[in-house]
C-alpha angles and dihedrals in degrees: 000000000000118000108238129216105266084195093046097121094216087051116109105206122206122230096260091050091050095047090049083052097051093039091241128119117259088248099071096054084053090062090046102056084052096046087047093238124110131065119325110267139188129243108206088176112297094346129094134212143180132208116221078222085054093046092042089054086050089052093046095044088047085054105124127206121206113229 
């Protein structure tokens, strides 16, 4: 199995894949997407995905200044 770019902006990331790359459990993008909060994500039927330009902009948009 060949490891694929997770910055690779074509790439669709899993859940699984997305919450390895943010350092949180799984479980914590699912209540997210049902709170409506978290990165964008795709629904391709039943199945989710996330894009790396999707998480960067989270991570941007969570960045914090001190006053």
């Amino acid at each position: 199995m060949a490891f694929r770019d997770p910055f690779d902006r074509k790439a669709l990331l899993t859940t699984d894949e997305a919450a390895q790359l943010l350092h949180i459990p799984v479980a914590t993008l699912r209540y997210w997407r049902t709170k409506g909060g978290g990165p964008e994500w795709i629904k391709i039927g039943r199945h989710v995905r996330y894009t790396p330009e999707a998480l960067t902009d989270y991570i941007e948009s969570c960045r914090v200044r001190a006053s």
